[in-house]
N, C-alpha and C positions, 0 to 999 in steps of 0.2 A: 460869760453868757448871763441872759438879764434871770435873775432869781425867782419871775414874775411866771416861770417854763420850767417849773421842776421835772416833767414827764420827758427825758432823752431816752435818744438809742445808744448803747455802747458795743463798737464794733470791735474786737479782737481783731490786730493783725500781724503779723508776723514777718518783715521786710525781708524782700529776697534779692538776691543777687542782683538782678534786673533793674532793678529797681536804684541802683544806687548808681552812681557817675566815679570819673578817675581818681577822684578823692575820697571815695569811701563811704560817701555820707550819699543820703534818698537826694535823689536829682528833685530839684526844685519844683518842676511840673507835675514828678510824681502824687506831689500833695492833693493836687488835685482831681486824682484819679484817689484817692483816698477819700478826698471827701465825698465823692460819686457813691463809693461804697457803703460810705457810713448813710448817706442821705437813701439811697435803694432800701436798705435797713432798715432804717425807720419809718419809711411809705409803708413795708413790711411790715412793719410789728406791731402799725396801728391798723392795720386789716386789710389792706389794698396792694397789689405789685404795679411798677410805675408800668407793666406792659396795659393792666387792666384800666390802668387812668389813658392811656393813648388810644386801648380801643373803646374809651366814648367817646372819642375826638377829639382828647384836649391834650394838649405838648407843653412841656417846660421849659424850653430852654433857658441859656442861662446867658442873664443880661449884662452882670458884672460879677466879678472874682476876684477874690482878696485874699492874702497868705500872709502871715506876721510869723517869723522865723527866729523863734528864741534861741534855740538850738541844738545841732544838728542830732539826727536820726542815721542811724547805719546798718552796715548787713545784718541779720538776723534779731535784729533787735525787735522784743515783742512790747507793741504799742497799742493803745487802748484810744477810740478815737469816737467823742462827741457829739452827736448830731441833734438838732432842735430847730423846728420852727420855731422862731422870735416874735414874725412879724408877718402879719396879713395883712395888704394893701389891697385898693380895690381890684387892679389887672395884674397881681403878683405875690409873691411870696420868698421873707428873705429863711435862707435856714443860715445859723451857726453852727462852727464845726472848735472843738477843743482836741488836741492830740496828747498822748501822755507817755509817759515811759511804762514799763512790765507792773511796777509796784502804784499807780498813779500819784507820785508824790512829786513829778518834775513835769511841766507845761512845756512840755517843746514847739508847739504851734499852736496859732490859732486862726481863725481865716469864717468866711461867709460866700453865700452864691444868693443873687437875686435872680430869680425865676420869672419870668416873664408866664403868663397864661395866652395861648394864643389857640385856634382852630387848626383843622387841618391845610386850612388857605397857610396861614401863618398871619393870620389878623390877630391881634388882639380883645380878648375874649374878660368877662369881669370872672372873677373866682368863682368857680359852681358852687351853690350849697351842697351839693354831694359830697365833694373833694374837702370842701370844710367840715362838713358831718363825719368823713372818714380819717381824716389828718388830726382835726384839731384835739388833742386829750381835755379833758375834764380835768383827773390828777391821777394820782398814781398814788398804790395803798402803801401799809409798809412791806408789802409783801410781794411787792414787785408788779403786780398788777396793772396793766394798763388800761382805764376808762375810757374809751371817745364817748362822743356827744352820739353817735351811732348806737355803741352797744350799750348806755345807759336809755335812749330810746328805745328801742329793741325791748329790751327787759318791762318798762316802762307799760307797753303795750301789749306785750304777751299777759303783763299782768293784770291789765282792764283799766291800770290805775291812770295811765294816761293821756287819754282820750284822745281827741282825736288831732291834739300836738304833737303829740308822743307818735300817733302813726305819719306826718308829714317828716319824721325827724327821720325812717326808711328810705334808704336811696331808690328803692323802687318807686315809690311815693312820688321822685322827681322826673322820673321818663316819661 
């Protein structure tokens, strides 16, 4: 992942049963129901659930999908799993996904989803400044901290200090 995106999500998960094929190891498609979950997480954790980005009209689906399979993942194995926005294009959005073993010292996967922004038509739509106010971090303290361009405007304006930028930087500001 590019180094330019220090702020990820890290998902704990724990591989069940189900999840694996006659061989033992996570069924190949599985991955990408992993990465679903690490990406939900991190819509989460920087203030928004992807249900709340669908009820202002806007959908992600997902354009292209990619899995790089170092090596394999098994039943109950507990895996640690990377998710970042990389890249903001005008009608999309790519995230990266890193997966790891219990102790994070083996890369067992790595892979990415381009997102598509479209309406409820299924037109394509340019990326709201909302979703970029809510998504995009600022940085991350050492303290684990997470800043978006949201709650450093927020603060910004409750404090007087940032006029009247600081209040457009409010997703209410954009309805």
């Amino acid at each position: 992942m590019n180094s330019e995106h220090p702020v990820a999500t890290w998902l704990t998960h724990r591989v069940s049963y189900g999840e694996t094929d006659a061989m033992n190891v996570v069924y190949y498609a599985e991955y990408f129901h992993l990465f679903e979950r690490a990406r939900n997480e991190y819509i989460r954790e920087l203030g928004m659930t992807y249900k709340q980005v669908e009820e202002r009209g806007l959908y992600l689906p997902v354009r292209e999908a990619q899995a790089r399979y170092r090596c394999p993942l098994r039943y109950d194995d507990l895996i640690h799993i990377k998710a970042v926005i990389s890249d903001w294009r005008r009608a999309s959005l790519l995230f990266e996904y890193e997966i790891y073993n219990e102790d994070k010292t083996v890369m067992s996967t790595t892979g990415s989803t381009l997102h598509a922004c479209v309406n409820a038509q299924g037109k394509p739509v340019p990326v709201p400044g909302w979703l970029r106010l809510h998504l995009q971090p600022v940085y991350g303290d050492p303290a684990g901290v997470v800043q978006t361009r949201r709650t450093v405007g927020v603060r910004l304006a409750a404090s007087g200090e940032g006029g009247r930028d600081a209040d457009m930087r409010s997703p209410a500001a954009e309805n």
